[in-house]
C-alpha positions in Angstrom: 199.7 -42.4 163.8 197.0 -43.2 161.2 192.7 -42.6 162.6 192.0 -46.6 163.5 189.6 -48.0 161.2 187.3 -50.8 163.4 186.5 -53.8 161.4 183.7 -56.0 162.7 184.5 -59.8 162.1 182.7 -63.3 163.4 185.0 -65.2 164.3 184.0 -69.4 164.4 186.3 -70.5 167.5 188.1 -68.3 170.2 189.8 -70.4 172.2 193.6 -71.1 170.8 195.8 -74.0 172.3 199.0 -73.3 173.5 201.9 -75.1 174.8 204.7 -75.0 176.6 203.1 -72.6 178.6 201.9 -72.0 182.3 198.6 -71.7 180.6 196.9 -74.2 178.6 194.4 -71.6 176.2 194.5 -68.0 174.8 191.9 -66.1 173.9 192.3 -62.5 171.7 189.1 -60.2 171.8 190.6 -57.9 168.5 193.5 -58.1 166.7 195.5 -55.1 165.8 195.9 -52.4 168.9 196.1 -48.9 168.7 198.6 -49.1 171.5 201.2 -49.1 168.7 203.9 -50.2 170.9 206.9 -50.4 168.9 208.1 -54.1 170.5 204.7 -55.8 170.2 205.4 -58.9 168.8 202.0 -59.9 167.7 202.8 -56.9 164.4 203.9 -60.0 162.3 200.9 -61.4 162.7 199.1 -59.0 160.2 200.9 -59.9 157.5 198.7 -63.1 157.3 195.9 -60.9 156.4 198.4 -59.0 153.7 198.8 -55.9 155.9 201.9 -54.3 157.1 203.5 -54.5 160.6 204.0 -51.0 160.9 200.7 -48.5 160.8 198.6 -51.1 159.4 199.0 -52.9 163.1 198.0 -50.0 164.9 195.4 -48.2 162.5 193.1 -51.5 161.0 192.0 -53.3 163.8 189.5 -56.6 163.9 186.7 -56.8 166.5 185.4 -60.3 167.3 181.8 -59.6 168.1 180.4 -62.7 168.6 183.4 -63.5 170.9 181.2 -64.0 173.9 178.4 -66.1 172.4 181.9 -68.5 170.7 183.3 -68.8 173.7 180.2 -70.1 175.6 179.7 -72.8 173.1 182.8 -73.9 173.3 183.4 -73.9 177.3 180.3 -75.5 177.3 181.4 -79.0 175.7 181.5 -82.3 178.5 185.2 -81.9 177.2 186.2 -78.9 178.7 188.8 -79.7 181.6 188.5 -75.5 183.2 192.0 -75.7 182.3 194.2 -71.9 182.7 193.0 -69.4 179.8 195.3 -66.4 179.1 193.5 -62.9 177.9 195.9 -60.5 175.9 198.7 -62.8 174.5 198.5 -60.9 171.2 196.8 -57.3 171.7 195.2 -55.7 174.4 192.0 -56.6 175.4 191.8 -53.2 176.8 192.7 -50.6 173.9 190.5 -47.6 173.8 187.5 -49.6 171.8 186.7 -51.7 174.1 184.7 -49.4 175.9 182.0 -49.3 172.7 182.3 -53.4 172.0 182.5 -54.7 176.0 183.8 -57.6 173.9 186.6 -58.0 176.7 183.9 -58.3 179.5 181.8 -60.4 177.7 184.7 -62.7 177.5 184.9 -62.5 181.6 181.5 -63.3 182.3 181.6 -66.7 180.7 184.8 -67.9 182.2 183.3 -66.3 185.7 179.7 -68.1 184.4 181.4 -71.4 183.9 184.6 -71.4 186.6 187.5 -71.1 184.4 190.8 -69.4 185.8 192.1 -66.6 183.8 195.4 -64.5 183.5 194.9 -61.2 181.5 198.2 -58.8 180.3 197.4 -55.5 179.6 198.4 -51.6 179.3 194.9 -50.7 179.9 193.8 -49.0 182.7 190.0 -48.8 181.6 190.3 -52.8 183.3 189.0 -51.0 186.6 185.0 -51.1 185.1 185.5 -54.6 185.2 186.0 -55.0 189.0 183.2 -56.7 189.6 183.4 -59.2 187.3 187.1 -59.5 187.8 186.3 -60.2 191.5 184.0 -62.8 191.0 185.9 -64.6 188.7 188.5 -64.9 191.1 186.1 -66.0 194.0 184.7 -68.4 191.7 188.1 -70.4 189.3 190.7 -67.5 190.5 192.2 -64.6 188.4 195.5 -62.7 187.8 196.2 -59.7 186.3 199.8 -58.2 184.4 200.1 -54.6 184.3 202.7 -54.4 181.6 204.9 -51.7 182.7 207.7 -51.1 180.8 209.1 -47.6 182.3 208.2 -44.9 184.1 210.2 -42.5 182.2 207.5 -40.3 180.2 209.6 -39.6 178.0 210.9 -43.1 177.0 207.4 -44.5 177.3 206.0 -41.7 174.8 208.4 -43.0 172.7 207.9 -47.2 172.7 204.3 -47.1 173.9 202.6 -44.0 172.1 199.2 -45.1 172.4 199.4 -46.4 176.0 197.6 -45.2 179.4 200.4 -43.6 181.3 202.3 -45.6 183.5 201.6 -44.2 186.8 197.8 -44.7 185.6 197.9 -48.4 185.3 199.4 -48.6 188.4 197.1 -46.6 190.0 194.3 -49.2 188.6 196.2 -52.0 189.6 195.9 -50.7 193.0 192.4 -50.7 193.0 192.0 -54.5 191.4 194.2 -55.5 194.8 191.8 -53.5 196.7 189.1 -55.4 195.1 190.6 -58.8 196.1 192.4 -59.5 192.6 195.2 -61.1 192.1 197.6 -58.2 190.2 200.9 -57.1 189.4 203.5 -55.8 187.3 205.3 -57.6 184.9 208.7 -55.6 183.3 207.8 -56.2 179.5 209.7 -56.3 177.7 212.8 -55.3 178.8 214.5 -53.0 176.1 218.6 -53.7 176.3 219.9 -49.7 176.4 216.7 -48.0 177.0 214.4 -49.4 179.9 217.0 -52.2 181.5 219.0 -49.4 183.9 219.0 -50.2 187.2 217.6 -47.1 188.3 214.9 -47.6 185.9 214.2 -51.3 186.6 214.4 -50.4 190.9 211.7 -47.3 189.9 209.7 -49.7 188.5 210.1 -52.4 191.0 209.5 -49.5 194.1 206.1 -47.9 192.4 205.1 -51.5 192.1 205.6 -52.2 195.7 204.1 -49.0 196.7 201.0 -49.6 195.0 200.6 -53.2 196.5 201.2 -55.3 193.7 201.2 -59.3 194.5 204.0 -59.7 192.1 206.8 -58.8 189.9 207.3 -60.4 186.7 209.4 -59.8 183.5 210.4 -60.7 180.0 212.9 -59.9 177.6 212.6 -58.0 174.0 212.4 -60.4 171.5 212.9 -59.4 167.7 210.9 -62.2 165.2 211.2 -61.1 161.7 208.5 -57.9 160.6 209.0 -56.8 164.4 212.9 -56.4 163.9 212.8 -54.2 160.6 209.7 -51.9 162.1 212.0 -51.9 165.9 215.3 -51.1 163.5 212.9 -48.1 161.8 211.9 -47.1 165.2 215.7 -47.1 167.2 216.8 -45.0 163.8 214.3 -42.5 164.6 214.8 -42.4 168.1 218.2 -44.4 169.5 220.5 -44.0 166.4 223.0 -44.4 168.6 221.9 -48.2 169.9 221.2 -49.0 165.6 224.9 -51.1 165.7 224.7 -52.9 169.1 221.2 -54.0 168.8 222.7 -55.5 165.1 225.1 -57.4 167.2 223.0 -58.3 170.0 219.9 -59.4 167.7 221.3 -61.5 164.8 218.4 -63.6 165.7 215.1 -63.3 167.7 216.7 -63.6 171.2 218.7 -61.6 173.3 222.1 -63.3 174.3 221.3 -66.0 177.0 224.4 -64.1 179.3 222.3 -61.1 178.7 219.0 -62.6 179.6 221.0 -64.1 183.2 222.0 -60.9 184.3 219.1 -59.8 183.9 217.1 -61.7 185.7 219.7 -62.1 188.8 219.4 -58.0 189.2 215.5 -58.1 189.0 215.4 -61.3 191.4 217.5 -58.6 193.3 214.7 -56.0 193.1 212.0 -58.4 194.2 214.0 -59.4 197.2 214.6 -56.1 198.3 210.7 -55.2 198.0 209.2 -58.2 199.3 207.8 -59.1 196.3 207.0 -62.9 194.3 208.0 -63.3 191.1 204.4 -64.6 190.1 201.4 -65.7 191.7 198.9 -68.0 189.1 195.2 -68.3 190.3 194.5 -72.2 190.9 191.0 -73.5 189.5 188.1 -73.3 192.5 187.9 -77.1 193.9 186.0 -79.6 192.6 183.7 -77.5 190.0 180.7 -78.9 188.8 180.4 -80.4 185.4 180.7 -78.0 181.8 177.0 -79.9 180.9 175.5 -79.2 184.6 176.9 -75.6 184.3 175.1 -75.0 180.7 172.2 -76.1 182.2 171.9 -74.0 185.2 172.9 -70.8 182.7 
């Protein structure tokens, strides 16, 4: 992998709409990651600033700065409902630079500072610095974190998530968030057809999860939008030649085959049964939160 190359940016609004969802905003801190997982879907989205999908994604990567200061502003508008914001739809707000910009945990403070529930997704394991403001956050609108956990095969992970804490590592820090009071847990994603969706692999998973107290199990499937499929096709040649053909005929679009996605999900709703374990617990906002303008005033 190409030395990442940091490029500050101001960005003028933070907060996306989303629908269709069960959560009503998203917010990205940087965009790029130096995870360089090989699935990520949110590679495409580079090519709107005329860079590739492939190093490009995980080499050149945007900080928003000011993304704190943005995101006050705007959660401080009479408008705002405290409706469900989602951290990491896109990239990680816990790569490796987040530990220079605390951009992430700027982020946290205002929702905490202004009672909005949060879901965060990530593969990093630096999360655990956050505790505290995690913690509150959930006292104060409720919070839930994803520890996207693909595998615990070292070698297969090496391979699709090259830039990634290791698995046993994130859930080691998801451990500690439940000790902490947080609402966290693993979510399979995405589930690779031929290389992470074994049983034994999906139960080893499911049984480390368990083991290290997560409040839920979650997953999604591998989806293949254009820019992701040719760099995924580069990435099975290298390293499942032997998959190249059925991945052709299982992915003449974006989806995996509905029959496919079924199965699936009846052997993981097996695995959560068998562990004791929900299939996802959403934070509800705190009750009867005090107005956006009597909030900004008080801050």
């Amino acid at each position: 992998m190409a030395k990442p190359r940091y490029e500050e940016v101001r960005c003028k609004s933070l907060l996306n709409r989303v629908r269709g969802m069960d959560f009503a905003w998203s917010i990205n801190p940087y965009r790029g990651c130096v995870h360089s997982c090989h699935y990520c879907f949110a590679r495409r989205y580079h090519s709107f600033l005329d860079l590739d999908a492939g190093d490009d994604f995980s080499s050149i990567v945007f900080v928003k700065v000011n993304a704190a200061e943005v995101l006050r502003r705007e959660l401080a508008r009479p408008s705002w409902k405290r409706e469900m914001v989602a951290l990491g739809t896109a990239t990680d707000p816990y790569q490796p630079i987040e530990g220079r910009y605390r951009v992430t945990r700027g982020i946290l403070e205002a929702l905490r500072d202004y009672r909005t529930p949060a879901t965060i997704v990530t593969k990093g394991s630096m999360i655990v610095r956050d505790i505290d403001v995690l913690a509150s956050l959930t006292e104060r609108a409720g919070c839930t974190v994803c520890f996207s956990i693909t595998t615990l095969d070292e070698d297969v992970w090496r391979r699709l998530e090259p830039g990634t804490p290791p698995p046993l590592q994130r859930l080691r820090a998801m451990e500690r968030l439940v000790r902490a009071g947080v609402n966290a847990g693993v979510m399979l994603a995405p589930v690779a057809p031929g290389i992470t969706d074994s049983m034994t692999s999906l139960d080893e998973v499911a049984r480390r999860a368990a083991g290290h107290g997560a409040r839920f199990l979650s997953h999604t499937v591998l989806r293949l939008n254009p820019l992701v499929k040719e760099h995924f096709t580069r990435f099975l040649h290298e390293h499942y030649p032997q998959l190249l053909d059925g991945y052709r005929r299982m992915f003449p679009g974006v989806s995996a085959p509905q029959q496919y996605a079924h199965r699936l999900s009846l052997a993981i709703d097996g695995l959560r049964q068998r562990y004791d374990l929900p299939k996802s617990r959403l934070p509800a906002p705190a009750e009867a939160p005090p107005p956006a303008r009597q909030l900004a005033m008080a801050l």
